[in-house]
C-alpha positions in Angstrom: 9.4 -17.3 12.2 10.0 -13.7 12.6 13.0 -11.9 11.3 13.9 -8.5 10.9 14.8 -6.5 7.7 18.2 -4.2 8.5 18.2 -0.9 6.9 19.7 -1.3 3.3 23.0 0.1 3.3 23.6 3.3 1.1 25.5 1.0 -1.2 23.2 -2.0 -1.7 24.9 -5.2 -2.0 24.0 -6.9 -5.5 23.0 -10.4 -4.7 23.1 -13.1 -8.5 20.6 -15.8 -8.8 21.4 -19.1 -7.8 18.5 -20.9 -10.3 16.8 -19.8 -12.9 13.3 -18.7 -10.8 14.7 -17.2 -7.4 14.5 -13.8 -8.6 12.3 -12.7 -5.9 14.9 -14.0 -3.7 17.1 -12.1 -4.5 15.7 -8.6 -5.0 14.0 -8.9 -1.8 17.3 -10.0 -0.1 19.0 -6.7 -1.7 16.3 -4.1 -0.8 15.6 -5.1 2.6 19.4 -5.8 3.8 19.1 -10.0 4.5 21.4 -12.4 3.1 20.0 -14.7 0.3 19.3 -17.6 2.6 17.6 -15.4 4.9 15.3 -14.0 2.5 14.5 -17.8 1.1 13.7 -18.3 4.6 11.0 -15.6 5.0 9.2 -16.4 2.0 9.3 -20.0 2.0 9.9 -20.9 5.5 11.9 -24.2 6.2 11.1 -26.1 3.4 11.8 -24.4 -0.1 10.0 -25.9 -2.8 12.1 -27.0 -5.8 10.5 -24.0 -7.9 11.6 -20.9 -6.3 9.6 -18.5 -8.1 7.6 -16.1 -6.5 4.3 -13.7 -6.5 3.4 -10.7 -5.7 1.7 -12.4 -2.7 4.6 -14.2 -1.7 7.1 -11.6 -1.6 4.3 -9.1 0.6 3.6 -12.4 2.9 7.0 -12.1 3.4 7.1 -8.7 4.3 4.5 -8.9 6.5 5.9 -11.8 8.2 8.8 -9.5 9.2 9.4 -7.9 12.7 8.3 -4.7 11.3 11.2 -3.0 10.7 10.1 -3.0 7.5 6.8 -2.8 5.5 5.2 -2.9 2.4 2.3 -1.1 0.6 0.1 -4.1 0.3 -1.4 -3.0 -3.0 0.1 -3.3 -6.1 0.8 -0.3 -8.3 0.5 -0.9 -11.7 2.6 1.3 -13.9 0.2 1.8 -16.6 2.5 4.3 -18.5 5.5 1.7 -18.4 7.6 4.6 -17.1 10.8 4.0 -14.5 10.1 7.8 -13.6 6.6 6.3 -12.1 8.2 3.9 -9.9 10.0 4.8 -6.4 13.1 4.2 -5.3 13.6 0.6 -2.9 11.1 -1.3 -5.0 10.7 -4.7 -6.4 9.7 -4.4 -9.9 7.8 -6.8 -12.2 9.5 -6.6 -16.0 9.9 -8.9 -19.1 13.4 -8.8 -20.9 13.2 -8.2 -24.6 13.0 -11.5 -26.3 11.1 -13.4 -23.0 7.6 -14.1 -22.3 8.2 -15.1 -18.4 7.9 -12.0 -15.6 10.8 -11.5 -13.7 11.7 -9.8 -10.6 14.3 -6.6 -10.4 15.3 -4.2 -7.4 15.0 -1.1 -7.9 17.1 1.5 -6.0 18.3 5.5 -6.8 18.0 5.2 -10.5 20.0 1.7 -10.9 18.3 -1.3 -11.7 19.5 -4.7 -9.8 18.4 -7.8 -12.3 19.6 -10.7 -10.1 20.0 -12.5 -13.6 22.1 -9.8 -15.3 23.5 -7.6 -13.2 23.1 -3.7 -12.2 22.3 -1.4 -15.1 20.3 1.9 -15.7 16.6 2.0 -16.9 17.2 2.5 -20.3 18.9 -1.3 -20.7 16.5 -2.7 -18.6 14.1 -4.8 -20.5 10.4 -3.8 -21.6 10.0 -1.6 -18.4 8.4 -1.9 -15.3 4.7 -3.4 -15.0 4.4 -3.2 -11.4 6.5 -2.9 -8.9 6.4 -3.3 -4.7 7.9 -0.4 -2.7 9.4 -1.5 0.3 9.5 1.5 2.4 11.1 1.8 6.4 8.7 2.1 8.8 9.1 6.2 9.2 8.6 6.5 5.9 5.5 5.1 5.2 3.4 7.8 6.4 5.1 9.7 4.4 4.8 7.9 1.2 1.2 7.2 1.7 0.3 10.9 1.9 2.4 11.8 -1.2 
């Protein structure tokens, strides 16, 4: 099943969590302009599981999996320094909240954070900071990112 991500719009739609795991869902259904159920679609295919969390691997299947409108960098970048200034802008981005010991997802976009669970805030509220994050990047822009 191939789909293709549209351009996210200048203003990107904020899109809440349905469960308490389908954070990837979401962020990936913000950055990359699909609507929730399309984006449950691409990473799960016909058949969601009754868990909807998702990895790393899962949400750059996805990607891939995608009529290329879109890609991602297929290897992680770990933000050693836990600094937002380190991660670019139209990423997925792996963070704990204060007080939580499970990962969860935000989207990242021109300085706002999206949290799926919590709504869209600036860095400074946003949890412990990033850990590692996915860039999802158009496909003009990837040469350019890579050579940065």
């Amino acid at each position: 099943m191939s789909r293709r991500f549209r351009p996210p719009a200048p203003d990107m739609a904020f899109i809440r969590q349905r469960t308490d795991k389908d954070c990837g869902v979401c962020c990936l259904a913000m950055l990359a302009g699909l609507s929730y159920e399309e984006s449950l679609g691409l990473i799960f295919g016909d058949e969601p599981p009754r868990n909807l969390s998702t990895k790393t691997k899962d949400i750059v299947a996805a990607a891939s999996r995608s009529a290329h409108a879109f890609t991602t960098r297929t290897r992680l970048k770990v933000c050693r320094s836990k600094a937002w200034s380190e991660v670019p802008s139209n990423s997925l981005v792996k963070i704990r909240h204060k007080g939580h010991s499970n990962w969860h997802w935000v989207a990242y976009r021109k300085g706002k954070v999206y949290d799926p669970a919590r709504g869209v805030s600036t860095t400074n509220k946003c949890g412990k900071g990033p850990s590692s994050y996915i860039e999802i990047c158009s496909d003009s822009s990837v040469g350019r990112a890579q050579n940065r």
